[in-house]
Wavefront OBJ file of the C-alpha trace (Angstrom):
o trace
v 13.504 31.172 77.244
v 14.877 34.117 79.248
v 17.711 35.179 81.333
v 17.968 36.932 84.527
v 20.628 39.293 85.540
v 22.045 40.671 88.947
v 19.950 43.844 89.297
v 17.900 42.857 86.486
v 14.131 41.632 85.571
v 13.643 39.275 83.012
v 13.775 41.270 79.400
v 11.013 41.865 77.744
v 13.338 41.177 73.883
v 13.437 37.698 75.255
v 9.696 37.324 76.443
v 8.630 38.566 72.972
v 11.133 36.437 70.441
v 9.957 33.331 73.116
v 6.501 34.044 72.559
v 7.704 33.922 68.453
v 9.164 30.739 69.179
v 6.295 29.141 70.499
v 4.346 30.297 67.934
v 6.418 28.234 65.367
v 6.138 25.464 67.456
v 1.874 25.462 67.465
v 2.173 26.188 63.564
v 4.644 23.356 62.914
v 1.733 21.416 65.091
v -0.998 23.344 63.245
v -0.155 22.293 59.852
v 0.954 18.795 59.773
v -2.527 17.984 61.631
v -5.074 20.282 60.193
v -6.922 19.152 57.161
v -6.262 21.700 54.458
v -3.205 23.576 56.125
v -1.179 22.761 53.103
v -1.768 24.517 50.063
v -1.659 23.355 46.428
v 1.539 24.618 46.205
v 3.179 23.119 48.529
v 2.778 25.721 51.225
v 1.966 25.749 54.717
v -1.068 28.147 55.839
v -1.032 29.931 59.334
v -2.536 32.945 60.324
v 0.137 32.721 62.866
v 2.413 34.377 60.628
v 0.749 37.806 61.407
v 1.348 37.414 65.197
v 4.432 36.471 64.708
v 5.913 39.440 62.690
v 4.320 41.672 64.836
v 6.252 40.339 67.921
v 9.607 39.705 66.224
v 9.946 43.267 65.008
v 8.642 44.225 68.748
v 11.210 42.155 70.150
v 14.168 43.888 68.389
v 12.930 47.437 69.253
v 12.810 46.457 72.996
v 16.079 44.477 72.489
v 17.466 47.738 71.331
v 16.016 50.174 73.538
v 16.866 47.622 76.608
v 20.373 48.257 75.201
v 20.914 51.498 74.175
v 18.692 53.874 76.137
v 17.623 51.882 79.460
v 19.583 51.742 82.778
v 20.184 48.455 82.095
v 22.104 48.755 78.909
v 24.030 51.394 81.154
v 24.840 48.934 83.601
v 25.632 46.238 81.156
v 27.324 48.877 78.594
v 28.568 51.995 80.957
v 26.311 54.111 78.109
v 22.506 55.394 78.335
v 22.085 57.458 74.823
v 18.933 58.496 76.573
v 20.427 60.140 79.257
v 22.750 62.181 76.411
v 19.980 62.417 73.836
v 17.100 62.301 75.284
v 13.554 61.874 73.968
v 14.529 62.223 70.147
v 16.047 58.990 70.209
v 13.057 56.966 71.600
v 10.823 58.299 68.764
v 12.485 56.684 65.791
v 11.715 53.747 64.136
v 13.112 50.083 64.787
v 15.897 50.599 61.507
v 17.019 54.443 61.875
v 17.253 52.845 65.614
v 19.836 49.799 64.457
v 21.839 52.510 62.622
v 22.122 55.241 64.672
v 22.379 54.103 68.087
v 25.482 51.584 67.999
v 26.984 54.199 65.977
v 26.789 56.904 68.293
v 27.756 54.432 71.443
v 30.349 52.546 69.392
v 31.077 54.166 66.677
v 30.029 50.985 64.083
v 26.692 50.443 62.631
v 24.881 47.955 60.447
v 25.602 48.174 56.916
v 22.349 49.200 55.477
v 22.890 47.617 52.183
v 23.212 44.283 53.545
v 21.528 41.063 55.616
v 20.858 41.110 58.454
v 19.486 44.678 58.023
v 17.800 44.713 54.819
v 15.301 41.675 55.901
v 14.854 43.860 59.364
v 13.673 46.461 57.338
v 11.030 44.280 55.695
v 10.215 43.531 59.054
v 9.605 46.735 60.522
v 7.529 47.451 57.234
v 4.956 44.781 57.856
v 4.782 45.175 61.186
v 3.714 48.609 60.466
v 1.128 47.799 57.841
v -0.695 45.128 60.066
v -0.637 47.134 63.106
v -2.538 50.256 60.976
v -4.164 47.471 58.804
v -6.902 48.609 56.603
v -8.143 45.470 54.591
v -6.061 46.702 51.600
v -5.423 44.615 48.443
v -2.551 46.509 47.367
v 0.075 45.045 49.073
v 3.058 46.677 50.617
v 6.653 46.296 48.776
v 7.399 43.960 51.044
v 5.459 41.165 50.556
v 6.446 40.785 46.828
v 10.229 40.754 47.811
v 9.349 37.771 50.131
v 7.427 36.299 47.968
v 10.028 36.693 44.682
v 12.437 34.956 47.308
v 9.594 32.304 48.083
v 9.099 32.935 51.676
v 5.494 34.510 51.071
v 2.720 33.487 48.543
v 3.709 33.954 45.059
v 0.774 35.596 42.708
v 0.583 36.313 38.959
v 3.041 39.163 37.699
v -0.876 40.837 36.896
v -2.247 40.781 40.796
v 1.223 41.951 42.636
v -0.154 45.460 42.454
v -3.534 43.937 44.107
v -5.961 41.970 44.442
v -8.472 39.933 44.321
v -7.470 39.066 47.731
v -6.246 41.262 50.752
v -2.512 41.093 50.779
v -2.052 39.719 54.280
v -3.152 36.407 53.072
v -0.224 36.522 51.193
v 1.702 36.268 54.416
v 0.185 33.259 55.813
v 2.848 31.050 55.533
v 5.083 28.671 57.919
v 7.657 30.092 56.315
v 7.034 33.760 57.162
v 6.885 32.715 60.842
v 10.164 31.465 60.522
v 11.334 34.267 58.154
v 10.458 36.643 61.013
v 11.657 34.789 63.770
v 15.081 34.518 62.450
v 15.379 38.018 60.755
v 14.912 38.955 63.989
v 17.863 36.910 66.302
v 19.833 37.551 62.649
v 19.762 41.539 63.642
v 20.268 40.890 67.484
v 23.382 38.714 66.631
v 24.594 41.113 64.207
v 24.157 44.178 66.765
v 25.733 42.524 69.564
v 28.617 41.691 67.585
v 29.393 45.404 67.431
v 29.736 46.405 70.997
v 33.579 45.866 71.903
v 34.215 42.742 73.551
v 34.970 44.095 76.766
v 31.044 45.041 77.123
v 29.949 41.865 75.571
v 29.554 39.094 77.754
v 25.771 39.803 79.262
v 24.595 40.431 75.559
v 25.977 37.335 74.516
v 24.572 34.867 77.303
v 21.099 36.852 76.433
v 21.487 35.870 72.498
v 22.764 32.452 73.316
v 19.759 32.145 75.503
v 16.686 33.576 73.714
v 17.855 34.693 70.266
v 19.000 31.414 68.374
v 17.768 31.100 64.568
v 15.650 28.100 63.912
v 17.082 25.092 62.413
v 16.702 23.233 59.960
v 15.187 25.743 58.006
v 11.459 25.256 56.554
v 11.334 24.160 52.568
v 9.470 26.181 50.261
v 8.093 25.654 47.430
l 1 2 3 4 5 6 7 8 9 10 11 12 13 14 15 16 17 18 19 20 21 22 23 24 25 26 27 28 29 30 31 32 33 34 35 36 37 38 39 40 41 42 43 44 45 46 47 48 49 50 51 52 53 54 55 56 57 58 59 60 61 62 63 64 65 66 67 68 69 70 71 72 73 74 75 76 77 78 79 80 81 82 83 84 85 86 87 88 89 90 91 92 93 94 95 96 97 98 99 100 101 102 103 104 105 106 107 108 109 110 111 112 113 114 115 116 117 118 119 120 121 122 123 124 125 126 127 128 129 130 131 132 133 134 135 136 137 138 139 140 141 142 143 144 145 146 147 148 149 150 151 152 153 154 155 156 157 158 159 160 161 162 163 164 165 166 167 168 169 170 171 172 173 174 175 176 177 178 179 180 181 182 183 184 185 186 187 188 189 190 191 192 193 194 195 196 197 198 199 200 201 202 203 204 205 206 207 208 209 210 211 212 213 214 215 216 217 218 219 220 221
């Protein structure tokens, strides 16, 4: 589940998308023996999916500050942005993070308008939301573009604004554990694949280790 390095402890990106991993695992478990875990439509309920998009998004911040502004990523990358920057850096959030940081070190970034980054926004969102969650009905944006691409619950065009249920239910889905699970080794992957291959062959033993998509992919419905 993790890798060790010469001069290294274990990192904590590959503790938390482990811990995301084995949460699949006792949800796959959870719903194919638990009476009622399948929905009438077809769907697969698991609170698990909160946990779980908590950690992934947590996994990728550490992942990138591991990278980009520890003295690890300088040994591994001959670049600390934190030694540079400083303490501005640290304080933004997981996507202004994915953009700016390989940019400055590398000179490439993520293109914002596309996968892998869009869904890691989404991510970051709801991590957000149920870390500061307030028992809201109105759900964030988010949750309707998962569930318009069937990955959370779908609801009547009349109740996407709210209601009559909190909008995390609407998340508590096998398939949002896997959504977040894999939107988050998507966005490792794709970062990795923009540090010059020189400085690459650490990162890539850590992805081929700890941040593999899951496969097959869960149906929905």
């Amino acid at each position: 589940m993790t890798n060790h390095f010469a001069k290294s402890s274990v990192t904590i990106s590959g503790v938390l998308i482990g811990h995301v991993q084995w949460l699949h695992r006792y949800a796959v478990e959870e719903v194919t023996k638990r009476e009622g875990a399948v929905r009438p439509d077809g769907s697969h309920y698991t609170t698990l999916a909160w946990s779980a998009i908590i950690l992934a998004a947590s996994s990728v911040e550490a992942f990138v500050n591991e990278v980009f502004l520890s003295s690890f990523g300088e040994m591994v990358l001959g670049v600390s942005l934190l030694r540079e920057a400083g303490e501005p850096l640290e304080r933004l959030d997981i996507p202004a993070k994915l953009l700016l940081l390989p940019h400055v070190a590398f000179g490439r970034s993520l293109e914002a308008g596309k996968q892998p980054y869009q869904d890691m926004v989404l991510l970051s969102q709801l991590r957000n939301e149920l870390v500061h969650y307030k028992m809201g009905d109105k759900p964030p944006n988010a949750v309707n573009v998962l569930a318009r691409r069937g990955i959370a619950v779908r609801v009547p065009p009349e109740q996407e604004a709210g209601g009559p249920h909190a909008w995390a239910e609407r998340l508590c889905r096998l398939e949002v554990v896997q959504w977040a699970h894999n939107s988050a080794c998507d966005t490792v992957g794709a970062l990795v694949s923009l540090v010059p291959e020189d400085k690459r062959r650490t990162l890539d033993a850590l992805v081929r280790s700890n941040f593999q998509p899951i496969a097959p992919p869960v149906a929905t419905q």
